[in-house]
BALOBA-1460 file (C-alpha; in Angstrom, 3 decimals):
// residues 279
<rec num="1" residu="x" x="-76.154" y="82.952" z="-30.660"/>
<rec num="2" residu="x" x="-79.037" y="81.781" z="-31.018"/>
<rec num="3" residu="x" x="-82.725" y="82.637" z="-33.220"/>
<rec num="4" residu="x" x="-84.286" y="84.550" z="-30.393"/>
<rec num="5" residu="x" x="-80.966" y="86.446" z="-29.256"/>
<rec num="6" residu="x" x="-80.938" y="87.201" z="-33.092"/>
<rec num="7" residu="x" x="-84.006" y="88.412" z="-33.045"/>
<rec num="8" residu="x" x="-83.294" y="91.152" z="-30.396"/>
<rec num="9" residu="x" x="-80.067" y="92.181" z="-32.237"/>
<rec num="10" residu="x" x="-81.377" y="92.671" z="-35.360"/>
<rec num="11" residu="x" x="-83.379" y="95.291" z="-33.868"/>
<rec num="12" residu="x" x="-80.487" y="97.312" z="-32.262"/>
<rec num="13" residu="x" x="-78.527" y="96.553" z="-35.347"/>
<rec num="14" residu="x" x="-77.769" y="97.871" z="-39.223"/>
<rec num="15" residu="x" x="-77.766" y="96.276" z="-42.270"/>
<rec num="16" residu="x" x="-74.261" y="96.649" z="-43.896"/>
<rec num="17" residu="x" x="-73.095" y="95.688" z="-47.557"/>
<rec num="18" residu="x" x="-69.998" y="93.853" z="-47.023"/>
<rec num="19" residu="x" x="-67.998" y="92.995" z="-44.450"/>
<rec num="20" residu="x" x="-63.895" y="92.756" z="-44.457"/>
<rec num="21" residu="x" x="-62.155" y="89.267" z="-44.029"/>
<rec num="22" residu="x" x="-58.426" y="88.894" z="-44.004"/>
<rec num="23" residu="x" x="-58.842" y="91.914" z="-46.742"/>
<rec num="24" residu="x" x="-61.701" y="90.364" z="-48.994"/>
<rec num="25" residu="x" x="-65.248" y="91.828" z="-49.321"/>
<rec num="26" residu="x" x="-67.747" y="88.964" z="-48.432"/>
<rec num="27" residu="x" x="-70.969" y="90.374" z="-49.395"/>
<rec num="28" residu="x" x="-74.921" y="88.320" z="-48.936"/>
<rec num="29" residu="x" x="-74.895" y="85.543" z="-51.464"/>
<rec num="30" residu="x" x="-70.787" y="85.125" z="-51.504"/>
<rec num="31" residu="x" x="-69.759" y="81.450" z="-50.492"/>
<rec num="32" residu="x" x="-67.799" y="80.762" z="-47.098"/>
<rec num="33" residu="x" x="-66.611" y="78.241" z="-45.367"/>
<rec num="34" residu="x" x="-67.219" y="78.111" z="-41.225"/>
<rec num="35" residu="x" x="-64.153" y="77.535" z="-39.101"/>
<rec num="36" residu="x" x="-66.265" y="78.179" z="-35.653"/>
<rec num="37" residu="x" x="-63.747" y="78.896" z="-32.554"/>
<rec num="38" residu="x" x="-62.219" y="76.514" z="-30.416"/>
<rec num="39" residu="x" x="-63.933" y="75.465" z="-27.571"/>
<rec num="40" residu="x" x="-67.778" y="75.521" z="-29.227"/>
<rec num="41" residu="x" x="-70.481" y="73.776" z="-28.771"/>
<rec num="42" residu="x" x="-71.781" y="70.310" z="-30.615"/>
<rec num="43" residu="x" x="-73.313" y="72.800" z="-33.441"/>
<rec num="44" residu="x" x="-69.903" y="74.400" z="-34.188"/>
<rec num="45" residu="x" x="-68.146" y="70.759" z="-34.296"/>
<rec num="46" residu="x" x="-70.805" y="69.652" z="-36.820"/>
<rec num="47" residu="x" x="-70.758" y="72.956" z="-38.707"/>
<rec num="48" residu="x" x="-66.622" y="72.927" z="-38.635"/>
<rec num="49" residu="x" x="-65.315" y="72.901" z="-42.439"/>
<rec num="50" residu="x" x="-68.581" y="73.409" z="-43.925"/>
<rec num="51" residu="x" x="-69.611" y="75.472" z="-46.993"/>
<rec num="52" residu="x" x="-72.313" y="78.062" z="-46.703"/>
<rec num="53" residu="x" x="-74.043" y="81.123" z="-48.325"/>
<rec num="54" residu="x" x="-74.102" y="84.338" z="-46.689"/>
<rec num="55" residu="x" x="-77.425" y="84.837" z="-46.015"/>
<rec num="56" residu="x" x="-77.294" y="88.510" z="-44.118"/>
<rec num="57" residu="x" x="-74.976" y="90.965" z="-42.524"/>
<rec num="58" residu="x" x="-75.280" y="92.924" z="-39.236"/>
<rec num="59" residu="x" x="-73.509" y="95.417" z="-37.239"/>
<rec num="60" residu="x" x="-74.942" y="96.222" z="-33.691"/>
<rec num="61" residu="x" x="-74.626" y="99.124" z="-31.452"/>
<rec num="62" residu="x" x="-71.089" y="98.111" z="-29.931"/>
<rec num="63" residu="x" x="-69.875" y="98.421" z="-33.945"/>
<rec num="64" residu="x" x="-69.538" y="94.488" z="-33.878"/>
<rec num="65" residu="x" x="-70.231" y="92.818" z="-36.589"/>
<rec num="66" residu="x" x="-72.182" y="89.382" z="-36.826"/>
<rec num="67" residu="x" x="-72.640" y="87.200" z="-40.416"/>
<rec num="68" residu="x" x="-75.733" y="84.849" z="-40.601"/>
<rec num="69" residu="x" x="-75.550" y="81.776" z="-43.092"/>
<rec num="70" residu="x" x="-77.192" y="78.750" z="-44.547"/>
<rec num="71" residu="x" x="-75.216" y="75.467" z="-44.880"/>
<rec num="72" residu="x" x="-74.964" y="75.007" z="-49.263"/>
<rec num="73" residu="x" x="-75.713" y="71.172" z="-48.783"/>
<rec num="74" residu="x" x="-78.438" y="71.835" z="-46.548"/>
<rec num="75" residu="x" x="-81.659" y="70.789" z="-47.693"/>
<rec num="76" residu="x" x="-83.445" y="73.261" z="-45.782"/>
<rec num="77" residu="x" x="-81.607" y="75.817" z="-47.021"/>
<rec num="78" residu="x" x="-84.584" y="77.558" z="-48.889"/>
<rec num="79" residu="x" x="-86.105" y="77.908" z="-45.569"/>
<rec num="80" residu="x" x="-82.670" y="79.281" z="-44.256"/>
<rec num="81" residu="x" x="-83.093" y="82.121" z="-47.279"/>
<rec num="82" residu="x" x="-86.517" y="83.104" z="-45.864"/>
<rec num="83" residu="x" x="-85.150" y="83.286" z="-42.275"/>
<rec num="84" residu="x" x="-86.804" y="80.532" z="-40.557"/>
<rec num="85" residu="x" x="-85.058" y="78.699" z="-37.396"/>
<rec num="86" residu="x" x="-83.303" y="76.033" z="-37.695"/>
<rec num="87" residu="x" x="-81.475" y="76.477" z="-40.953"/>
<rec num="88" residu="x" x="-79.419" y="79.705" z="-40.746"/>
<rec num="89" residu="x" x="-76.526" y="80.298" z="-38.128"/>
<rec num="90" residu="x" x="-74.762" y="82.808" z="-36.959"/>
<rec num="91" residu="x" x="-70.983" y="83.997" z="-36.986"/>
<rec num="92" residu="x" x="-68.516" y="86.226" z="-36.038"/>
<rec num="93" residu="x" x="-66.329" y="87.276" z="-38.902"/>
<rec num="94" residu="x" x="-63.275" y="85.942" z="-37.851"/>
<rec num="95" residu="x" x="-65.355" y="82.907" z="-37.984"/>
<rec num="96" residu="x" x="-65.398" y="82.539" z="-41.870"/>
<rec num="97" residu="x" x="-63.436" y="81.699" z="-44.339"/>
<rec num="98" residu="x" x="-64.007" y="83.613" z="-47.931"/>
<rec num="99" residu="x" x="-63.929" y="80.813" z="-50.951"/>
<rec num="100" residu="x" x="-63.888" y="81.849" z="-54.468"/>
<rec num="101" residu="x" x="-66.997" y="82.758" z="-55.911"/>
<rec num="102" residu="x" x="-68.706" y="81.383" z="-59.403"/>
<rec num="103" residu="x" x="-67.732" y="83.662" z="-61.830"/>
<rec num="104" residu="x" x="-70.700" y="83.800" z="-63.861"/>
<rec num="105" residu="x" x="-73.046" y="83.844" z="-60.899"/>
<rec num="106" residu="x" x="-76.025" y="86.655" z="-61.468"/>
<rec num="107" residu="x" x="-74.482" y="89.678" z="-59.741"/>
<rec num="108" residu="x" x="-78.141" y="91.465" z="-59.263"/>
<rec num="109" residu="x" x="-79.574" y="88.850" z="-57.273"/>
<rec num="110" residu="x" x="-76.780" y="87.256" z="-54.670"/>
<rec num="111" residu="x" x="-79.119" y="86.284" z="-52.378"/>
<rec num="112" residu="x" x="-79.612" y="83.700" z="-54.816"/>
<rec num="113" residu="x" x="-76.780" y="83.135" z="-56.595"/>
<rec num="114" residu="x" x="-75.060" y="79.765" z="-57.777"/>
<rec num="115" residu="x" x="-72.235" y="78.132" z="-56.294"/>
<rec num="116" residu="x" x="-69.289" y="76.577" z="-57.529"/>
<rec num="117" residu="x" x="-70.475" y="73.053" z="-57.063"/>
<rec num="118" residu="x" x="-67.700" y="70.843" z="-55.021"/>
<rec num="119" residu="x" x="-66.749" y="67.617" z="-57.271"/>
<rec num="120" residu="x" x="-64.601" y="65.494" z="-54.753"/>
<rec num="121" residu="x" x="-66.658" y="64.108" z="-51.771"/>
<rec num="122" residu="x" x="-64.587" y="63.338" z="-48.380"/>
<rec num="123" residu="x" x="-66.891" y="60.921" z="-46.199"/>
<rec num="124" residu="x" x="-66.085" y="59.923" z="-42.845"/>
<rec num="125" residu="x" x="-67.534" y="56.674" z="-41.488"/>
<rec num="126" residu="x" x="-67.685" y="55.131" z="-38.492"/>
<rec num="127" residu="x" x="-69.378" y="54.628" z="-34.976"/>
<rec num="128" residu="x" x="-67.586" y="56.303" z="-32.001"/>
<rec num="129" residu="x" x="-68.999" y="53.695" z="-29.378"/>
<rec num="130" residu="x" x="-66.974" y="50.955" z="-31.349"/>
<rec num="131" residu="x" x="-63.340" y="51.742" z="-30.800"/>
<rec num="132" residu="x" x="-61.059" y="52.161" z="-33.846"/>
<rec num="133" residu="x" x="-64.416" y="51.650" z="-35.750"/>
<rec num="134" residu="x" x="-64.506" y="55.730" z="-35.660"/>
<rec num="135" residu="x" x="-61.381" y="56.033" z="-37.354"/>
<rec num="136" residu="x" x="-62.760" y="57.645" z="-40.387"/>
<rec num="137" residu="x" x="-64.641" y="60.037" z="-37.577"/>
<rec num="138" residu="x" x="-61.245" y="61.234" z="-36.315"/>
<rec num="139" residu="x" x="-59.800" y="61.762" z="-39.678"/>
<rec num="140" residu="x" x="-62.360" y="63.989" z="-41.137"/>
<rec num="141" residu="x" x="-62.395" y="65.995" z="-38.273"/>
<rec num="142" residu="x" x="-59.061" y="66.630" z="-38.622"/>
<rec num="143" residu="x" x="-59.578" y="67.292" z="-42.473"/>
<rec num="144" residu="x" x="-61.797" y="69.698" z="-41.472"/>
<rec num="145" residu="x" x="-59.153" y="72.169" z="-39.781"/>
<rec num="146" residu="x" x="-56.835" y="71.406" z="-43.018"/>
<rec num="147" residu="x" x="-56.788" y="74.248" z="-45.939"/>
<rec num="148" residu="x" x="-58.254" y="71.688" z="-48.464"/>
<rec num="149" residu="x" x="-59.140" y="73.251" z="-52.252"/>
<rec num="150" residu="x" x="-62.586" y="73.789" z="-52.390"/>
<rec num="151" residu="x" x="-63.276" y="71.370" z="-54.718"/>
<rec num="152" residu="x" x="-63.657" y="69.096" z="-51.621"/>
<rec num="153" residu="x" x="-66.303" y="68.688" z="-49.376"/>
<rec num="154" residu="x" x="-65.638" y="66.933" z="-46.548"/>
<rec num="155" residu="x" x="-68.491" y="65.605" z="-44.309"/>
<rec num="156" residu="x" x="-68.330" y="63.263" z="-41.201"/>
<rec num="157" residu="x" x="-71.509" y="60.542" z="-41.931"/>
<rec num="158" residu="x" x="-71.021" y="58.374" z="-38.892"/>
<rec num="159" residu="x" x="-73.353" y="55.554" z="-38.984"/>
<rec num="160" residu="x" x="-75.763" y="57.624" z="-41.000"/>
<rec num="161" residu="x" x="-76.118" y="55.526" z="-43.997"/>
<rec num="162" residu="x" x="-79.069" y="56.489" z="-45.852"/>
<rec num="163" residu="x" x="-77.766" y="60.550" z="-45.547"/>
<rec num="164" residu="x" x="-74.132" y="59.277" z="-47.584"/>
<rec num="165" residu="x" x="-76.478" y="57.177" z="-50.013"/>
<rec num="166" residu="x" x="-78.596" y="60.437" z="-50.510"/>
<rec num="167" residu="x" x="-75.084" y="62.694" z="-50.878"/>
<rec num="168" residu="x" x="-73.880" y="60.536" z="-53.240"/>
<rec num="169" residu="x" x="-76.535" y="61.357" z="-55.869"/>
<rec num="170" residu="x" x="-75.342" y="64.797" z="-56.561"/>
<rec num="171" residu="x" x="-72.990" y="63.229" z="-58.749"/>
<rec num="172" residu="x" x="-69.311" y="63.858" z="-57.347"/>
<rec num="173" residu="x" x="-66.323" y="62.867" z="-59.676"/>
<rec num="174" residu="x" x="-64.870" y="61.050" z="-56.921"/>
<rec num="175" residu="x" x="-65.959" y="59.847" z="-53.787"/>
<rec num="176" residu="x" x="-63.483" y="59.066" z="-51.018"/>
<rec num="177" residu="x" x="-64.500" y="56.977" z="-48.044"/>
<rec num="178" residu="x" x="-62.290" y="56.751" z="-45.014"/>
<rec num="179" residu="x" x="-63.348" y="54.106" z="-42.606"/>
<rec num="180" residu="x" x="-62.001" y="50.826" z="-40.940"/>
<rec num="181" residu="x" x="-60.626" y="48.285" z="-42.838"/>
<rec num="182" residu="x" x="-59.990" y="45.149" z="-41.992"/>
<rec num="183" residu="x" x="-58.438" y="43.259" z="-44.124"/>
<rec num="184" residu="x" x="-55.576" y="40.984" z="-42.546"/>
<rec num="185" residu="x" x="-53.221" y="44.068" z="-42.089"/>
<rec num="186" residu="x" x="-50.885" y="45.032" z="-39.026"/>
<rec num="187" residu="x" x="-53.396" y="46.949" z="-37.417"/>
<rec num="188" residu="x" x="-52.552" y="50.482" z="-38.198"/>
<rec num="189" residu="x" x="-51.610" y="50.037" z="-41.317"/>
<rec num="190" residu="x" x="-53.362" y="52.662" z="-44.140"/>
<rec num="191" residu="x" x="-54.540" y="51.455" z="-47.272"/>
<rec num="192" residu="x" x="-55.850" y="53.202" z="-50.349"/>
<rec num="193" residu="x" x="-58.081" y="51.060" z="-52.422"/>
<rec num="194" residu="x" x="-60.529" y="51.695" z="-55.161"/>
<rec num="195" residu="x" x="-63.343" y="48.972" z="-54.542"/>
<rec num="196" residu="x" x="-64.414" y="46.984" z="-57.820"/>
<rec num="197" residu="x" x="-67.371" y="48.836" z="-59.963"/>
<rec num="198" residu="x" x="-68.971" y="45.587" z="-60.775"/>
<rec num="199" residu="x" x="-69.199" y="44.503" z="-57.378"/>
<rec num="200" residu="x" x="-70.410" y="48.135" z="-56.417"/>
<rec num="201" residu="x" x="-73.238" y="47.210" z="-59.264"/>
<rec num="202" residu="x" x="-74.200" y="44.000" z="-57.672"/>
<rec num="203" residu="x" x="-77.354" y="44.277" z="-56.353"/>
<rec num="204" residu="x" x="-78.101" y="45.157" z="-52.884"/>
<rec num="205" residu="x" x="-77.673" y="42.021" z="-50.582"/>
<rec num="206" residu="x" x="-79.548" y="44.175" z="-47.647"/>
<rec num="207" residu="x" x="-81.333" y="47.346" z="-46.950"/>
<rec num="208" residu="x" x="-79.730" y="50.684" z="-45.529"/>
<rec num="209" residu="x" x="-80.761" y="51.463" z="-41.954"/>
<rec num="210" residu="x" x="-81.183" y="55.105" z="-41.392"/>
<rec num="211" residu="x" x="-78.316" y="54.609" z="-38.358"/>
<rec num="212" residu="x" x="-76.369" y="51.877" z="-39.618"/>
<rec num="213" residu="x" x="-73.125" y="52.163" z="-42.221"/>
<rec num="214" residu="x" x="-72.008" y="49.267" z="-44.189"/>
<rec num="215" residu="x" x="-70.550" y="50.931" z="-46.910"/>
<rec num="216" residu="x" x="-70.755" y="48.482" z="-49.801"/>
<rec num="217" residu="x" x="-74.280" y="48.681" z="-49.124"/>
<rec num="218" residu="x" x="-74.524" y="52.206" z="-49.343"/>
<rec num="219" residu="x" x="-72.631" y="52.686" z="-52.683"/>
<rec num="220" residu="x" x="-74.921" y="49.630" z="-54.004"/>
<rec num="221" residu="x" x="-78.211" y="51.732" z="-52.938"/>
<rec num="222" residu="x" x="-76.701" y="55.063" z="-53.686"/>
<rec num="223" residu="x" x="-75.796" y="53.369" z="-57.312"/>
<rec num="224" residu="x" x="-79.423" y="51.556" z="-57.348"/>
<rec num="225" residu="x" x="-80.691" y="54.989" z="-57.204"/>
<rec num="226" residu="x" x="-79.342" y="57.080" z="-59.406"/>
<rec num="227" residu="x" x="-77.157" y="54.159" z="-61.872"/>
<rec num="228" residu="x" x="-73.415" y="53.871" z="-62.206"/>
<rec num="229" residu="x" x="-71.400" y="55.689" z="-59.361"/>
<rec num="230" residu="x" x="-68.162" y="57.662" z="-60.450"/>
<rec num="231" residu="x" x="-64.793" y="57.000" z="-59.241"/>
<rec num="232" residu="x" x="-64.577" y="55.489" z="-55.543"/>
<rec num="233" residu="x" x="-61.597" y="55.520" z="-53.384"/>
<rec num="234" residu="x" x="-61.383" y="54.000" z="-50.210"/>
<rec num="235" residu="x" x="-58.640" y="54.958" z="-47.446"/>
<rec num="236" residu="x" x="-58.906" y="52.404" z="-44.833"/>
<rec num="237" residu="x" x="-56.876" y="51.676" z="-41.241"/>
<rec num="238" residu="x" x="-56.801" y="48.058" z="-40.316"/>
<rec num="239" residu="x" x="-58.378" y="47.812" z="-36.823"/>
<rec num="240" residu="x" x="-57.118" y="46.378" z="-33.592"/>
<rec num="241" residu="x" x="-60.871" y="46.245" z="-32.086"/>
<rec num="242" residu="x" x="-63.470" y="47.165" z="-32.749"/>
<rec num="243" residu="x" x="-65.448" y="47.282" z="-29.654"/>
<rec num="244" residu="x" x="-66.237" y="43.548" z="-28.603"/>
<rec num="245" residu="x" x="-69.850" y="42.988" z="-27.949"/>
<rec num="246" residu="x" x="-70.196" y="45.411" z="-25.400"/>
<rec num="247" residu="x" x="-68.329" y="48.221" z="-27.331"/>
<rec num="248" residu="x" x="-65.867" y="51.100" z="-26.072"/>
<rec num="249" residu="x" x="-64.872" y="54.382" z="-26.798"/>
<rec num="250" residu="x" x="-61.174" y="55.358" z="-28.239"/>
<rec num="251" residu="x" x="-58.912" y="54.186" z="-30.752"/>
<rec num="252" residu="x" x="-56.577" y="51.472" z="-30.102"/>
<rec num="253" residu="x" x="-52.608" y="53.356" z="-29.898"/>
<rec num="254" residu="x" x="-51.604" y="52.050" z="-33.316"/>
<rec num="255" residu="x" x="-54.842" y="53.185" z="-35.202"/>
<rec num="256" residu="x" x="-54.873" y="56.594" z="-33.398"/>
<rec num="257" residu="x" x="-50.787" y="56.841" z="-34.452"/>
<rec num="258" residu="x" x="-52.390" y="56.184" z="-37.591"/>
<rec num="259" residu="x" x="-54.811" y="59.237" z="-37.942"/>
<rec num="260" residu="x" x="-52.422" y="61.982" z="-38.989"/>
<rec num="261" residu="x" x="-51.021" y="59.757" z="-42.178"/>
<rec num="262" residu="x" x="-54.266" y="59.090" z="-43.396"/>
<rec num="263" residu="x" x="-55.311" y="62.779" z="-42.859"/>
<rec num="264" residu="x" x="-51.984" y="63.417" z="-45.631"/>
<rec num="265" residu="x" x="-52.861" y="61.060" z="-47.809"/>
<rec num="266" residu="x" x="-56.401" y="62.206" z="-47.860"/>
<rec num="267" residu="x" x="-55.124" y="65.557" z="-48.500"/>
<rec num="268" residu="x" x="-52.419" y="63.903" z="-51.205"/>
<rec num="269" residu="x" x="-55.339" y="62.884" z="-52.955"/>
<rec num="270" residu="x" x="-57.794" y="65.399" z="-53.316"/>
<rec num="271" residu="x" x="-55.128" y="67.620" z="-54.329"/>
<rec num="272" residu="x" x="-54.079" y="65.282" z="-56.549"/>
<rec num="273" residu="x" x="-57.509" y="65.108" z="-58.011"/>
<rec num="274" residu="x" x="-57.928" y="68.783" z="-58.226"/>
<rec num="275" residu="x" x="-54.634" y="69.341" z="-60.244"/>
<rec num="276" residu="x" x="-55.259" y="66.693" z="-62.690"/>
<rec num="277" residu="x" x="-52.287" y="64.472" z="-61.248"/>
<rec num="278" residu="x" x="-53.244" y="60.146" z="-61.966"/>
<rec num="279" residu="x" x="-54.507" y="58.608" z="-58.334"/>
C-alpha cells in the first residue's frame, strides 16, 4: 500500500487502540518486528526482519485492519512520527511480529516511547554481481526469517560501506560481520574469527566509498570516528570466485552448501551472546 492509497483509507477508516497478534495487544508506540509476506516486493525484502515502532492503527469499512510503522534505526524516523512519505509503511497484522517492550518506557506518551536498544549487530556484506562475494548477502537474509532474540539486529549492508561505518557508532557490544573470506581455505569452509583490535586501530590506509565494502576499512573509520570499537566477530566462507573481471551472479555449489551452517553458527552466537555463554 502505498502513501496515497493510505491517504484514501484513512478516510473510510477508524482509529482503534490496539490491535490482537497471536493473542498480544500491540498498541501505537509498542515495538515490532516486520515479517512482510512471501512473494513482496523489493521494499518488503529490505524491510524483512526489521524493528519498528507502531506509528498508527486503522480499521476500514470491510473491518480489516491495517498497522502503519517507522523503521527504529531509521534516521528519518522523526519524519515517519509526523506522517510524512517515505518513512512510515504499512502492514497487515499478520505481518508483525510483537517484541517485548521497555519496561520503564513512559506509558502516557507511546507515540514516543523508548526502545529496548539492540546490543548485538548482525551485518551482511557483500556484492551480488561478484559471485560467492554475496555470501554474507544470502546469510542474513536467511537470518532474517530465523526467530533470533531481540537483542540482535540483523541488517544486510551490501557494498554500502559508509552506512555500516555510521551503524557502528551506536555502540553495539558486539559486532558480527559475515562476508567472504579468503584465506587459503577449501572453499566452503566457515570460519569464525575475531580480527585483531590493534590492527582495527591502525589508521585508515584508504577512504570509505559510499558503494564500496572493505571491511577493515570500515571498522578503522567507524573506530576513527567514534574511538575503540567493542567486540568484533567475523564469520567468513572461503570463496571459490569471486566474479573474475567481468563478474557473475550466484554462489559457487560449495559456498551456497555453505549458507545454512553459517546461518547456525550465526544464530549459535548471538544466542550465545545473549545468555552470557564465552564466544
Amino acid at each position: 500500500m502505498n502513501e496515497w492509497e493510505w491517504n484514501l483509507l484513512e478516510d473510510k477508516t477508524a482509529r482503534v487502540d490496539q490491535v490482537a497478534i497471536d493473542g498480544i495487544a500491540v498498541k501505537v508506540g509498542d515495538r515490532v518486528r516486520l515479517r512482510p509476506k512471501e512473494g513482496g516486493d523489493i521494499l518488503d525484502i529490505a524491510l524483512r526482519g526489521q524493528i519498528a515502532i507502531v506509528e498508527s492503527m486503522e480499521e476500514d469499512y470491510e473491518g480489516a485492519q491495517h498497522v502503519c510503522v517507522v523503521v527504529e534505526d531509521d534516521p528519518g524516523r522523526d519524519l515517519g512520527m509526523m506522517r510524512k512519505p517515505g518513512h512510515r509503511f504499512f502492514f497487515t497484522p499478520a505481518e508483525i511480529e510483537p517484541l517485548p517492550q521497555d519496561p520503564n518506557a513512559p506509558e502516557e506518551d507511546p507515540a514516543t516511547a523508548k526502545v529496548v536498544k539492540p546490543t548485538i549487530l548482525v551485518a551482511g556484506i557483500g556484492n551480488i554481481f561478484l559471485g560467492d562475494d554475496a555470501f554474507g548477502v544470502e546469510v542474513v537474509r536467511r537470518l532474517m526469517n530465523r526467530n533470533l532474540p531481540s537483542e540482535a539486529r540483523v541488517v544486510d549492508f551490501g557494498i554500502r560501506g559508509l552506512d555500516l561505518a555510521y551503524a557502528l557508532q551506536d555502540n553495539y557490544e558486539t559486532t558480527i560481520l559475515i562476508d567472504a573470506f579468503p584465506h587459503g581455505q577449501t572453499p566452503g569452509t566457515v570460519s569464525v574469527v575475531e580480527p585483531d583490535q590493534e590492527e582495527i586501530s591502525a589508521a585508515p590506509t584508504a577512504l570509505v566509498e559510499a558503494h564500496s565494502m572493505h571491511p577493515l576499512n570500515v571498522l578503522r573509520m567507524a573506530s576513527a570516528m567514534n574511538g575503540s570499537l567493542n567486540r568484533v566477530l567475523l564469520v567468513g566462507c572461503e570463496p571459490e570466485s569471486l566474479g573474475g573481471d567481468e563478474g557473475f551472479m550466484g554462489l559457487s555449489k560449495p559456498v551456497e552448501a555453505a549458507v545454512e551452517e553459517a546461518v547456525n553458527a550465526t544464530e549459535a552466537l548471538i544466542k550465545g551472546l545473549v545468555g552470557g555463554e564465552a564466544v
